[in-house]
C-alpha positions in Angstrom: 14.4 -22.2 -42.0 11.6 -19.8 -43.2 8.5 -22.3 -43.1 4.4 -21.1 -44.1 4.4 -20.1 -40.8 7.0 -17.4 -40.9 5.1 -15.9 -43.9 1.7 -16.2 -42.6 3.5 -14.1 -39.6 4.7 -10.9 -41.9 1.1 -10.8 -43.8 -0.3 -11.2 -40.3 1.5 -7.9 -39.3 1.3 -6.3 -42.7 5.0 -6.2 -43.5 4.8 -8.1 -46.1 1.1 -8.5 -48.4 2.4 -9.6 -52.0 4.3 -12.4 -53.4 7.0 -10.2 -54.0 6.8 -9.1 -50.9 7.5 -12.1 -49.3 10.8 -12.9 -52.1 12.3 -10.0 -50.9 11.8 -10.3 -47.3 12.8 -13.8 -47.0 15.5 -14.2 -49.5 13.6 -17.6 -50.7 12.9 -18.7 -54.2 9.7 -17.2 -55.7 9.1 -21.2 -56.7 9.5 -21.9 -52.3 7.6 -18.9 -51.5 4.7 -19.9 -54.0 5.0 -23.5 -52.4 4.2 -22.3 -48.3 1.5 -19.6 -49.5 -0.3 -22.8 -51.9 -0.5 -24.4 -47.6 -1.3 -21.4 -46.2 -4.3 -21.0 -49.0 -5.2 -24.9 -48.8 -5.6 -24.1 -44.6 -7.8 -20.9 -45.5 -5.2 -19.0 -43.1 -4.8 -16.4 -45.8 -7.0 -15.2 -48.6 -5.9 -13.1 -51.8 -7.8 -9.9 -51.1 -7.6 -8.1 -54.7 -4.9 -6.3 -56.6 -2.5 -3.4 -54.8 -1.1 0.1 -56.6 1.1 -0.9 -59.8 3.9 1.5 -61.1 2.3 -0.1 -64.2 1.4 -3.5 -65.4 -0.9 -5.9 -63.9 -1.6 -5.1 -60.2 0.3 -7.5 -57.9 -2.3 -9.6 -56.0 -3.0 -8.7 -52.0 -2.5 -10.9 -49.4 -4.3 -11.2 -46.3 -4.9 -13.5 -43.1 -8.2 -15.1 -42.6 -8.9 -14.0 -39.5 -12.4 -15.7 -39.1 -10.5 -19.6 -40.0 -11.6 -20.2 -36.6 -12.5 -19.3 -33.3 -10.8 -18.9 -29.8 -12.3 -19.4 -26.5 -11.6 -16.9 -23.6 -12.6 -17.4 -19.7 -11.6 -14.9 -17.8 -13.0 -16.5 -14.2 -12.5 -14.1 -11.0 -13.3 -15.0 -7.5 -17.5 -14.0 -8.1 -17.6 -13.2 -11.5 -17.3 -13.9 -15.1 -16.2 -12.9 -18.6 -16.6 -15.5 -21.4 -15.9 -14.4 -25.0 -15.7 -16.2 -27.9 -13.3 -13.8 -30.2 -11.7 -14.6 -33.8 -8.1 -15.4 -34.4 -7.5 -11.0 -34.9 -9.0 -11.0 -30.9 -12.1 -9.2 -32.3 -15.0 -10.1 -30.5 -17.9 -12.2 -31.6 -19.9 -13.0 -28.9 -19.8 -12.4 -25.2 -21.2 -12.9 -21.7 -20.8 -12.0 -17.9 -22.2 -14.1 -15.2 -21.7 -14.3 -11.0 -20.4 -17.9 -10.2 -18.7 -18.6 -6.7 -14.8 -20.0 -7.9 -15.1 -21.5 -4.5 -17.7 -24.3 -5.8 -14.6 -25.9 -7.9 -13.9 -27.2 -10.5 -16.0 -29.6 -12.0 -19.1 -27.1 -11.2 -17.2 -24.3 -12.5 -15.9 -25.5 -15.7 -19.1 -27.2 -16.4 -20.7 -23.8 -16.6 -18.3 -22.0 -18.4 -19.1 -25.0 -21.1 -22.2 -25.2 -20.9 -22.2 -20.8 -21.8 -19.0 -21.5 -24.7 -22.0 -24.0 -26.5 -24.8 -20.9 -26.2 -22.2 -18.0 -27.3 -20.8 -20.7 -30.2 -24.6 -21.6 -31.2 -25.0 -17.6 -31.3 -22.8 -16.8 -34.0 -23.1 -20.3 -35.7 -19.7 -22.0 -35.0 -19.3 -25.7 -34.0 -16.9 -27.1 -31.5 -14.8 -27.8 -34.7 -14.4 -24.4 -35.3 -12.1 -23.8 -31.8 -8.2 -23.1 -32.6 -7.6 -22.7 -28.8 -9.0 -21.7 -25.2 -7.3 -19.4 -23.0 -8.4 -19.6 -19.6 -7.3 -16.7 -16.3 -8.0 -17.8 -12.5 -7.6 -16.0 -9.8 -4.4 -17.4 -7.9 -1.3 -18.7 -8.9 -0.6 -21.0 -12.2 1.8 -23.8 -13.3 1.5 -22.1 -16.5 3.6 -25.5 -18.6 1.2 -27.6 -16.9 -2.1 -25.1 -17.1 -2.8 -26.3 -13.2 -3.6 -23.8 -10.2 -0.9 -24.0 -7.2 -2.0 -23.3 -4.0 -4.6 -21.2 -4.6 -5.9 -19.5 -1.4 -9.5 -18.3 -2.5 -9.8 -21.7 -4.8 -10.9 -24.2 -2.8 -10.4 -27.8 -4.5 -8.4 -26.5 -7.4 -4.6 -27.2 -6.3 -3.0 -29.3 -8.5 -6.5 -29.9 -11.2 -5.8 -29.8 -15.0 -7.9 -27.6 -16.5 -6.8 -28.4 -20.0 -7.5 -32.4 -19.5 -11.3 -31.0 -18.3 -11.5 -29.2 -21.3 -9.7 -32.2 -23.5 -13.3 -33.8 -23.0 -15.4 -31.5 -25.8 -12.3 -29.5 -27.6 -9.8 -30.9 -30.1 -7.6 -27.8 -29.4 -5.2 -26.4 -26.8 -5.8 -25.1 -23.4 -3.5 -22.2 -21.7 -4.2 -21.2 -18.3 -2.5 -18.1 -16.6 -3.0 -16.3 -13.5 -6.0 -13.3 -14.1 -3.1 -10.3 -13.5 -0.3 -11.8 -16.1 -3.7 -12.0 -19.0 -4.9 -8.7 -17.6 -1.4 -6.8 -18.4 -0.5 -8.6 -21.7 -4.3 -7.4 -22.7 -3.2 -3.8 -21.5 0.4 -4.4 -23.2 -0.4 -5.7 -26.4 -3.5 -3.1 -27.0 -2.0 0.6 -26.0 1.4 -0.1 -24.7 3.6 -2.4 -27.4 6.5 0.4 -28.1 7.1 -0.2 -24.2 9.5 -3.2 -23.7 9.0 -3.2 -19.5 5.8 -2.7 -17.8 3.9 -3.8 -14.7 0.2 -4.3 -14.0 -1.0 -3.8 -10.9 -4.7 -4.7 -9.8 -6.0 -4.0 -6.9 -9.5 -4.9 -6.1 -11.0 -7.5 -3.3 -7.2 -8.2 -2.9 -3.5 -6.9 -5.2 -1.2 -8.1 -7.4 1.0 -7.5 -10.4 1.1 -8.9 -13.8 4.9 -8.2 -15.2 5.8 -7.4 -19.1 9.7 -8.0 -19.4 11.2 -7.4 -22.8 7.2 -7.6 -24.6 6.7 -10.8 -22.7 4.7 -11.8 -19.8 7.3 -13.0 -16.3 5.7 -15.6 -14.5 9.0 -16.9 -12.6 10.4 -19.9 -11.5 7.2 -21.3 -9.9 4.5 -18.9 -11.3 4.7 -17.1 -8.7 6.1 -13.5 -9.8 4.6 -10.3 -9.4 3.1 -11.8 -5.9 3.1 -7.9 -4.3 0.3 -8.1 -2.2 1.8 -10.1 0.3 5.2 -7.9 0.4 5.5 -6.6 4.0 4.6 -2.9 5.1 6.3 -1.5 8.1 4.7 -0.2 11.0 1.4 -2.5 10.7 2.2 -5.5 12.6 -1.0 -5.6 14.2 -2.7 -6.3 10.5 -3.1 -10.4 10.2 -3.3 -11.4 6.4 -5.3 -14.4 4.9 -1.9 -15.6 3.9 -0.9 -15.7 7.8 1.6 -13.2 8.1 1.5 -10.1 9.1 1.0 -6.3 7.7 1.1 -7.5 4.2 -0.2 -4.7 1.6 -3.0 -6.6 0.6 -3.8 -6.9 4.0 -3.7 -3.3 4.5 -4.5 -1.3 1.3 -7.0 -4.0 -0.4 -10.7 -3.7 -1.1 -11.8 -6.0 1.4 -9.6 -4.6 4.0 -10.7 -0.9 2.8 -14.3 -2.1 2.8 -14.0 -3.7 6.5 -12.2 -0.4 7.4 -14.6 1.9 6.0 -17.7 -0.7 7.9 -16.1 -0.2 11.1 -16.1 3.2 11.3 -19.7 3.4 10.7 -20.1 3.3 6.9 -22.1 0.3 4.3 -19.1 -1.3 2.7 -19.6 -4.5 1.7 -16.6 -5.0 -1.2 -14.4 -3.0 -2.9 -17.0 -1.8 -5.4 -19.1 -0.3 -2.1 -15.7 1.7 -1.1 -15.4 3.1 -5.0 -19.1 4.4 -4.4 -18.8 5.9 -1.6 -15.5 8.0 -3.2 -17.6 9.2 -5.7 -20.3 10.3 -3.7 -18.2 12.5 -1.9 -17.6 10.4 1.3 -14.5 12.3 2.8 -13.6 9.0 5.2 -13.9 7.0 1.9 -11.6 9.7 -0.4 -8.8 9.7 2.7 -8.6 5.6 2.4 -8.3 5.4 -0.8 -5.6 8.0 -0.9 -4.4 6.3 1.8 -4.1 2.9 0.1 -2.2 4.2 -2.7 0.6 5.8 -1.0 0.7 2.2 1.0 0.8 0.8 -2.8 3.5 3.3 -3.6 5.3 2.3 -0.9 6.2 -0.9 -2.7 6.1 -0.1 -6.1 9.0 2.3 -5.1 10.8 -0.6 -4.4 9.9 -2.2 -7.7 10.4 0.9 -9.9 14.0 0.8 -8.4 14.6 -2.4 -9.0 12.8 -3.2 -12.2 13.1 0.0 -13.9 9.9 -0.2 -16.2 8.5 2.2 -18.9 5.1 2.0 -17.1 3.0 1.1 -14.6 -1.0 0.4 -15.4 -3.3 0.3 -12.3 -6.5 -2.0 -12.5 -8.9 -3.6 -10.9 -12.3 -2.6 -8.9 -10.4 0.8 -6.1 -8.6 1.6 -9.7 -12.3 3.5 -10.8 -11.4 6.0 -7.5 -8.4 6.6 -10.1 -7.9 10.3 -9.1 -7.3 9.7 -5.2 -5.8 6.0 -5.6 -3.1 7.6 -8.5 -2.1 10.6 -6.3 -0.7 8.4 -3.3 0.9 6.2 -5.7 2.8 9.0 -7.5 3.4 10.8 -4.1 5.5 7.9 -3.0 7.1 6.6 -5.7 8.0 9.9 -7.2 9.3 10.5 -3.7 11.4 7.4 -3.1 12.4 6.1 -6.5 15.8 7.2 -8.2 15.3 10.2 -10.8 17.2 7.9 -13.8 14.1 5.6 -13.0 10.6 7.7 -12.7 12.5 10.2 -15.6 10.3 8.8 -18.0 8.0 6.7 -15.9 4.4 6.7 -16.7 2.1 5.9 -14.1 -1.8 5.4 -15.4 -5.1 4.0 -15.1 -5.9 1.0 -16.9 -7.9 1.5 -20.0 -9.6 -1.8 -20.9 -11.1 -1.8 -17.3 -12.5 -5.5 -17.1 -12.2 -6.2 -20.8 -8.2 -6.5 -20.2 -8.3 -10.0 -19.0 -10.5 -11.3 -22.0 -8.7 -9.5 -24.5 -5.3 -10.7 -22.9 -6.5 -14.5 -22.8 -7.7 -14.0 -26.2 -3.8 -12.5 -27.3 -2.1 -14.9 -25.5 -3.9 -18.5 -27.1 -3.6 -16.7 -30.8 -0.2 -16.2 -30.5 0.3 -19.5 -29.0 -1.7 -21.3 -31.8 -0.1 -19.2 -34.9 3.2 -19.0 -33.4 5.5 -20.1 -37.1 6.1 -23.6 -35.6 2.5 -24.1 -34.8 1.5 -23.4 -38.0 4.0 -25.3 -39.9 3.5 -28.4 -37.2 -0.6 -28.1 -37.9 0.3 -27.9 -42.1 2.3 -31.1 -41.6 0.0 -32.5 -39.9 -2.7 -31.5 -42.6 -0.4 -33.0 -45.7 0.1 -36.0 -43.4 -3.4 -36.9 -43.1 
C-alpha cells in the first residue's frame, strides 16, 4: 500500500513535486493523496515551496522535503582519529569537528567524548538533543550490524560484544546504526559519484586494508559482518611475514602502512605510519616510490581474484598510501589488468577515492537518513504521531 512515506520518497527524489504529480504516479485518489501529504505537512517533512510552470491557469503548488526537520549525528571513529559531523536529513553538513583519541581506551571513554563534542557541535548551530532523527556510528573492525555491537575487534580493546546504541539510548530518543569504517566509507563514495554503478568495491588501505562491498546499490556485510575482510587473504611466497591476526603472509601484513612504514624504518628511513611513507613518496624518496608500487601490485594480486569473481563496475582505493595514488594505482592496474578475464576489466574502472576522509562521514550520514526515512519508518513515526 502506498502510505506518506512512499510520497515523501518521490518528492524526496524529485520525481514527483505536485499534487498531481503524486495522482498520477501512484494511481491513488486525489482525496488519499491529499490525506498522506496533510501528515507529511503536520510532521514538517515537506513544505509547499511556491507555484511551478502552468500551461495556463493557476500555477500548481511545489512540493518539497524539509530537509532541516531534524538533525543526524555522524561518528566516524578510526583507530587515532576522529570525524564528528552533525549533517541535516539531505547529508549536508552543519557543523563539524576532528580530534585524536586512542579507540584503544574503550568504550565508555570513547563514547563519552564523542558526546560530550555532539553537545558543542549541536549548541553551535542551535539544535537540542530533540532535534536528532538518528546517529550513525563507523569503527574500525568488524560489526554485528542487526545488533550495532563490534565482534572481535583486534585494534579495539574492550569493545567485543558492547552496544553502542544502548550507550547512546542514555541522551538520544533516536536510533543508532553502527557499521564497520570501510562499508560507510564506500556507500559515502557510492551514493555521492558512483550511483548508475550497481557493483562496486572499496578498498582502504592505510595503517592496515580492507574492502567495503556495494552489491546491487547496497552495502554486503555477509553472514557474520565479516565480508570484504581482504587484508588477511594469503599472498604466496611470503611465509616468513607473521600478521597481527597470527597467520602468515597475509596482504595486510605485507602491503599495509604499518608494514610499509616498518619496511621503509628498517632500511634506514623515518617512517613512523603510513602517512610518513606517503611523504616520503612525494618527496621523491626512490625506496619509498618502489614500496608503494610495490604494495599495489601485492593489492592487485588479490583484487584479481576479486574482479574475477565479483565482476564489479568499479573499484575506489582509499585510505592514508591511497594519496601516493599515481605509484599505488599503477601496481594495482598492472596486476589485475594482467590476471583478470577481458569480459571482466572490459569496462572496469579502477580510481582514487574522491571524498578522501570525508567518505566515511558522508556514508554514516547516507546510511541513518535512509534508515530513518525509509516509507515504513515514516509511516510507523506518523502513526505513532496520530497515536499520541
Amino acid at each position: 500500500m502506498t502510505g506518506a512515506g512512499s510520497l515523501l520518497r518521490l518528492i524526496r527524489n524529485g520525481e514527483a513535486v505536485t499534487r498531481a504529480d503524486l495522482v498520477r504516479r501512484t494511481g491513488l485518489a486525489r482525496s488519499t493523496v491529499a490525506q498522506r501529504l496533510d501528515a507529511l505537512l503536520a510532521h514538517q517533512l515537506v513544505y509547499e515551496a511556491g507555484g511551478s510552470a502552468s500551461t495556463g491557469g493557476r500555477p500548481p503548488t511545489v512540493l518539497a522535503f524539509n530537509q532541516g526537520a531534524g538533525v543526524v549525528l555522524v561518528a566516524d571513529l578510526g583507530a587515532t582519529h576522529s570525524r564528528l559531523v552533525v549533517s541535516d536529513l539531505a547529508g549536508g553538513p552543519l557543523a563539524e569537528t576532528t580530534f585524536d583519541m586512542d579507540i584503544a581506551d574503550g568504550p565508555e571513554i570513547v563514547l563519552e567524548n564523542v558526546h560530550e563534542a555532539f553537545v558543542g557541535l549541536l549548541t553551535e548551530i542551535q539544535r537540542s538533543p530533540d532535534d536528532v532523527r538518528g546517529i550513525g556510528v563507523g569503527v574500525p573492525g568488524p560489526v554485528a550490524f542487526s545488533r550495532g555491537e563490534p565482534v572481535a575487534p583486534p585494534i579495539m580493546p574492550g569493545w567485543d560484544g558492547y552496544s553502542i546504541p544502548d550507550w547512546f539510548s542514555k541522551h538520544y530518543d533516536a536510533p543508532v546504526l553502527v557499521d564497520n569504517d570501510v562499508n560507510i566509507m564506500a556507500l559515502g563514495e557510492h551514493w555521492t559519484y558512483w550511483r548508475e554503478i550497481e557493483h562496486l568495491l572499496y578498498v582502504k588501505i592505510g595503517t592496515g586494508i580492507g574492502c567495503g562491498i556495494v552489491a546491487g546499490r547496497r552495502i554486503h556485510r555477509g553472514a557474520q559482518g565479516a565480508a570484504g575482510d581482504i587484508g588477511h587473504v594469503r599472498l604466496a611466497g611470503h611465509d616468513d611475514v607473521i600478521c597481527r591476526c597470527g597467520n602468515i603472509g597475509c596482504l595486510e601484513a605485507v602491503a599495509g602502512g604499518r608494514a610499509l612504514a616498518s619496511n621503509l624504518t628498517a632500511a634506514g628511513l623515518t617512517a613512523e605510519s603510513s602517512r610518513d611513507v606517503v611523504t616520503l613518496v612525494r618527496a621523491g624518496e626512490p625506496q619509498a616510490i618502489q614500496a608503494v608500487r610495490d604494495a599495489g601490485r601485492y593489492l592487485g594480486e588479490v583484487l584479481a581474484g576479486c574482479v574475477n569473481f565479483f565482476n564489479p563496475g568499479a573499484i575506489v582505493i582509499g585510505g592514508d598510501i591511497s594519496e601516493a595514488h599515481q605509484q599505488l594505482l599503477a601496481g594495482v592496474r598492472e596486476v589485475i589488468f594482467q590476471r583478470s578475464l577481458p569480459l571482466a576489466t572490459g569496462d572496469l574502472r579502477i580510481v582514487p577515492s574522491r571524498l578522501g576522509d570525508r567518505a566515511g562521514a558522508i556514508g554514516a550520514a547516507i546510511m541513518v537518513i535512509e534508515h530513518v526515512l525509509a516509507p515504513e519508518a515514516v509511516d510507523r513515526a506518523i502513526q505513532a504521531g496520530l497515536a499520541a
